[in-house]
C-alpha positions in Angstrom: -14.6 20.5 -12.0 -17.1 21.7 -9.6 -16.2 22.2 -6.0 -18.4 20.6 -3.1 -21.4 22.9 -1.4 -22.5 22.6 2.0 -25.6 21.1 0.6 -24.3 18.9 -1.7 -22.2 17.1 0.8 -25.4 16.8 3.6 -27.2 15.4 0.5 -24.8 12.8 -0.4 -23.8 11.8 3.6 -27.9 11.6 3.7 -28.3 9.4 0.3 -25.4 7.4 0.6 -26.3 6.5 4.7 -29.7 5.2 3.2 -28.1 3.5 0.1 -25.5 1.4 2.4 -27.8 0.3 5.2 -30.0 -1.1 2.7 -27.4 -2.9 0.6 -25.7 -4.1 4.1 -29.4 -5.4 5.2 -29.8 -6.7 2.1 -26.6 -8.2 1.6 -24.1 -8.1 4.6 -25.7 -8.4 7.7 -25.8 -12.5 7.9 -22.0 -12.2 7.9 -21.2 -8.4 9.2 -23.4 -6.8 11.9 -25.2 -3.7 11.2 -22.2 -1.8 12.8 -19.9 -2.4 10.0 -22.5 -0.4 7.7 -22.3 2.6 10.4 -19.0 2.2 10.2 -18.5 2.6 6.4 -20.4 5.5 6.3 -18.5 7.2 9.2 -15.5 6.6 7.1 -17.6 7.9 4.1 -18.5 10.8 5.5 -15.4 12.2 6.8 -14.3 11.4 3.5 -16.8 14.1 2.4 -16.0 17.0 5.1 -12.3 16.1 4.1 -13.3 17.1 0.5 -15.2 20.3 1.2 -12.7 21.6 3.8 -10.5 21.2 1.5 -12.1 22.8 -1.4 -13.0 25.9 1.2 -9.7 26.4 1.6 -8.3 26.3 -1.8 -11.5 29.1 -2.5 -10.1 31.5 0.5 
């Protein structure tokens, strides 16, 4: 499997910020303000860190 770049993991957080606001526009926001979206992307995104911090490590 291959481990998690720097880049890769701006790219997603970037992608996947734009792919859930418009899904959550689209969707969601009658029901759930915009701030849930922000929200699941924070948690996405330290999801991703988590991953490449981890996958750091396990390289050193």
């Amino acid at each position: 499997m291959k481990t998690l770049e720097f880049g890769d993991m701006i790219f997603y957080a970037i992608v996947s910020l734009i792919l859930i606001l418009l899904f959550w526009l689209r969707f969601l926001e009658p029901s759930i303000g915009l701030w849930g979206a922000w929200l699941v992307w924070a948690a996405w995104a330290c999801f991703l860190v988590r991953s490449y911090l981890k996958a750091r490590r396990a390289r050193l």
